[in-house]
C-alpha positions in Angstrom: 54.5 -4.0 69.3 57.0 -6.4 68.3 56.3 -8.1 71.9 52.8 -8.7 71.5 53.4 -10.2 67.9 56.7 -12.7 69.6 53.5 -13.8 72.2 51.3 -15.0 69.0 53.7 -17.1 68.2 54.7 -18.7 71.6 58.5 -19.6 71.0 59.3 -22.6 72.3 62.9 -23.3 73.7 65.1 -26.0 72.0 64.3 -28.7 74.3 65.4 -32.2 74.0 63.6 -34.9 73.5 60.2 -35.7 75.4 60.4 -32.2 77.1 60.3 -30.6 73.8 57.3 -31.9 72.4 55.5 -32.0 75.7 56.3 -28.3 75.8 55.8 -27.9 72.1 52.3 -29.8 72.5 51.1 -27.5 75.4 51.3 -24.4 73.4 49.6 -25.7 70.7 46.4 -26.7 73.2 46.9 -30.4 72.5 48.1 -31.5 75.7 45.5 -34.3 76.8 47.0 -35.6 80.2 50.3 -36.6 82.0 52.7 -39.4 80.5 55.4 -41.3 82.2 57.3 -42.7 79.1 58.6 -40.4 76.0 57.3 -43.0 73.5 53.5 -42.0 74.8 53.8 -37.7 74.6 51.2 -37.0 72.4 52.1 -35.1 68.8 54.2 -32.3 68.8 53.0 -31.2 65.2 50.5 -28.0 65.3 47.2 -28.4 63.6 46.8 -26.4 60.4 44.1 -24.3 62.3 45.7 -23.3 65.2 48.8 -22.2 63.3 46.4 -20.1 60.9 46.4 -18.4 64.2 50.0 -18.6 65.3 51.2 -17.0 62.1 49.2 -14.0 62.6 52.6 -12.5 64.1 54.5 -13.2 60.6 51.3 -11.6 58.7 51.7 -8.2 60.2 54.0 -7.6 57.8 53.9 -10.3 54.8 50.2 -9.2 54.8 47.0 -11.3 54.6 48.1 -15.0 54.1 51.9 -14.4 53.2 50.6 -12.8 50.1 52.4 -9.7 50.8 50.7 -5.8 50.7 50.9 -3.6 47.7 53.8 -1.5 46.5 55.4 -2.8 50.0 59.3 -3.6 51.0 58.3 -7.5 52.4 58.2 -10.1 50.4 55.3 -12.5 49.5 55.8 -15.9 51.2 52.7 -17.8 50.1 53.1 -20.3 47.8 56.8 -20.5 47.6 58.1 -23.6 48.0 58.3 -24.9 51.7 62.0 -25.6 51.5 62.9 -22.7 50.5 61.1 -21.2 53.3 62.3 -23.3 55.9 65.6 -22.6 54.9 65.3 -18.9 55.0 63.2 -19.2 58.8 66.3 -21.4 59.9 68.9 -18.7 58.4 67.1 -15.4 59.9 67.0 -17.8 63.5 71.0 -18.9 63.0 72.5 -15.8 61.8 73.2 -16.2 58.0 70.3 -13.5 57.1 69.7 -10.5 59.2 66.7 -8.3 60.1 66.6 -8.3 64.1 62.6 -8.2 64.3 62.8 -11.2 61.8 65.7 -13.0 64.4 63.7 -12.0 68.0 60.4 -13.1 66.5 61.7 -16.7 65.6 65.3 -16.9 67.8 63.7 -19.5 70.7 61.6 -21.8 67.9 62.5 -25.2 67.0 63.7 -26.8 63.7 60.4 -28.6 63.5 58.1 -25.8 64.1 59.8 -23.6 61.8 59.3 -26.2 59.1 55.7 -26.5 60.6 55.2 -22.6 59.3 56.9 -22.8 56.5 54.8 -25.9 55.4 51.5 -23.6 56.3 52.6 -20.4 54.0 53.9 -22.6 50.7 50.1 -24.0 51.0 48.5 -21.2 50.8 47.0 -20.7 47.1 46.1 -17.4 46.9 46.2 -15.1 43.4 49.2 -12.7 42.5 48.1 -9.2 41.8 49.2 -7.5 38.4 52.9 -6.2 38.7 53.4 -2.7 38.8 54.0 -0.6 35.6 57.8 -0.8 34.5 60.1 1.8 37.0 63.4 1.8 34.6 63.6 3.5 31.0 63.7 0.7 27.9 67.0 0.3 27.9 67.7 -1.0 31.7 64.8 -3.6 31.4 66.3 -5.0 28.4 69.6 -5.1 29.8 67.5 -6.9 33.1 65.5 -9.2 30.8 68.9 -10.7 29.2 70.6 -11.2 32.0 67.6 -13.1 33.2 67.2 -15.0 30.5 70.4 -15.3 28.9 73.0 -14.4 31.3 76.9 -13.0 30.9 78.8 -16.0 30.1 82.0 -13.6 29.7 81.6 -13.0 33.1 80.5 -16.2 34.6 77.1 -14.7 35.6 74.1 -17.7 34.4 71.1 -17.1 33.6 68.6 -16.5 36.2 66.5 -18.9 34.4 68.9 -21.6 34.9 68.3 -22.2 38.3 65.1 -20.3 39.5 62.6 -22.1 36.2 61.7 -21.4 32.7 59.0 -19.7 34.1 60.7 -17.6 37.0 58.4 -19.4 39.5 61.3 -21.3 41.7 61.5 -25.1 41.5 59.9 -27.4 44.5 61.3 -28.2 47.3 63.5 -25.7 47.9 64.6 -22.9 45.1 62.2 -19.8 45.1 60.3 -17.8 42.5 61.8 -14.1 41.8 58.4 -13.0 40.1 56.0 -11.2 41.8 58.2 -9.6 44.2 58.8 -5.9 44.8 61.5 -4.2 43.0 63.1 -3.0 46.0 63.6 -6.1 48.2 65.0 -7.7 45.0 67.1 -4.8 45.0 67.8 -4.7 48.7 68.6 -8.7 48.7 70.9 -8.8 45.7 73.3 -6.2 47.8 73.2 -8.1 50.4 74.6 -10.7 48.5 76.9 -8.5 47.0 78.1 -7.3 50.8 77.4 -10.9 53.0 74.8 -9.2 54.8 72.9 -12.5 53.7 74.4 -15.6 53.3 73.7 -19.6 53.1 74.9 -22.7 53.4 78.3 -23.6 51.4 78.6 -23.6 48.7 76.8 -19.9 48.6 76.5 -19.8 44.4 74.6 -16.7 45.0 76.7 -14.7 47.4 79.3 -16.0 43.8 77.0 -14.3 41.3 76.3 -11.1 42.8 79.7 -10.6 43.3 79.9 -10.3 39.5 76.8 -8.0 39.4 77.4 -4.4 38.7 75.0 -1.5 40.5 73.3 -1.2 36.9 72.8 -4.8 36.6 71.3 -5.1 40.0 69.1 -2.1 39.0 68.1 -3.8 35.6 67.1 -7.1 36.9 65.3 -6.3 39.6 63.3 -3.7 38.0 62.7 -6.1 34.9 61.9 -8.7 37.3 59.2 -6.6 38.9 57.6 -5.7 36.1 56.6 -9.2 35.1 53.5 -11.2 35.4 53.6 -14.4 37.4 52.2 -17.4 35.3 50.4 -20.3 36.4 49.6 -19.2 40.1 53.0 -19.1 40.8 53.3 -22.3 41.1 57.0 -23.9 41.4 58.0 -26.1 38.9 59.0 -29.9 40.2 61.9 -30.1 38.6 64.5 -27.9 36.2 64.3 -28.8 32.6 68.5 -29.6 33.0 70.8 -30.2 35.7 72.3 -26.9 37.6 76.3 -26.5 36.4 77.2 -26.5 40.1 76.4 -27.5 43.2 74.6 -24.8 45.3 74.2 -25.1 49.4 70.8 -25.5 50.4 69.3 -27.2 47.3 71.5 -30.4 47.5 68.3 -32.2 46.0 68.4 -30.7 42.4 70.6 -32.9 40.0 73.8 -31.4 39.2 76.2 -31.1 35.8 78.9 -33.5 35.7 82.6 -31.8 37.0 83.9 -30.9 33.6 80.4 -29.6 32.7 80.2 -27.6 35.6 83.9 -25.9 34.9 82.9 -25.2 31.8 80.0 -23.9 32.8 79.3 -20.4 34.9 78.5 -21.0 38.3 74.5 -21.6 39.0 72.5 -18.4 39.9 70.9 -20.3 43.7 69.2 -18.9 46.3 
């Protein structure tokens, strides 16, 4: 099964030059004729049809459109921000996230065309459904909401809100949305966190803050977080309404505290 879903998306090997986009353009059925000279290979980039049907691989399990399947374990990928994608696509391929069918589906595909498909899924517009009723007694999703919103300053965990929008909806280009996701993949990614099972670039904030995270807290915010409604479409924010307190890999775009702020100030819940 996982064969036949590699084939849709016809890895192509990291190639160099010419012979990477000529081999990139082939599989993509825009090959016109021979050239002599790099400078005259046609495009390398995929139409937005044909990888509609390339992607049909990555749908088997992120369901119709990225938008996920109900009650499931995989996350929605439409609409998040194509950064933030890219990034994650380039860390299942390098080794800094892992789920092997994830790795053998992407392990022989360029930087390029992984940004390609990354770019396809964050357009996709389509509507969330209602979360699920609340799986966690009153107390827990209290304890969830105020770590999300207010954080543990006594023990340098921020606010989710800090980092991931007002609105929990991620921030453009590159930090995702932690509504409308299922309470056991936040659950499942927050211990890999915890354990380095997943990791990113340095400086990994995140890995930092779940450190600090207790089971119950884990527990708590994720079920909190998947009990919530997702406002405005999802739609990521363009920019946070004040700067991160510290730099975070991965999101080196997003404006940062000054040094003695960011000291002073618990480390920034990132990816």
């Amino acid at each position: 099964m996982i064969d036949c879903l590699r084939s849709l998306l016809r890895p192509v090997s990291r190639l160099a030059g010419a012979t990477a986009a000529m081999a990139l353009a082939w599989s993509a059925g825009a090959w016109a004729q021979p050239v002599s000279t790099p400078a005259a290979a046609p495009s390398a980039r995929v139409s937005a049809s044909s990888m509609a049907s390339r992607v049909l691989a990555c749908t088997a399990c992120h369901g119709k459109e990225g938008r996920a399947t109900p009650d499931g374990y995989f996350p929605r990928i439409a609409g998040k921000p194509a950064g933030y994608l890219a990034n994650q696509l380039l860390n299942f391929r390098d080794g800094r996230r892992s789920y092997p069918q994830m790795t053998y589906l992407i392990e022989h595909l360029t930087d390029d065309y992984l940004r390609e498909m990354a770019e396809h899924f964050a357009a996709q517009d389509v509507p969330y459904p209602l979360p699920p009723a609340p799986q966690a007694p009153a107390a827990a999703l209290e304890q969830g909401r105020r770590l999300v919103h207010q954080g543990d300053a006594a023990r340098r965990i921020p606010a989710c809100v800090s980092c991931h929008g007002s609105a929990m909806t991620g921030v453009a280009p590159s930090i995702p949305g932690l509504l409308g996701l299922p309470r056991d993949y936040l659950n499942s990614q927050l211990g890999a966190w915890k354990t380095g099972q997943r990791r990113a670039h340095a400086p990994d904030c995140m890995a930092d803050i779940a450190r600090q995270l207790t089971p119950d807290d884990v527990s708590a915010v994720s079920a909190w977080l998947a009990a919530q409604p997702v406002a405005g479409g999802g739609k990521p924010a363009r920019t946070l309404p004040a700067a991160m307190p510290a730099r975070c890999g991965g999101v080196a775009e997003v404006p940062v505290a000054s040094a003695a702020a960011a000291t002073a100030a618990p480390v920034a819940y990132s990816r």
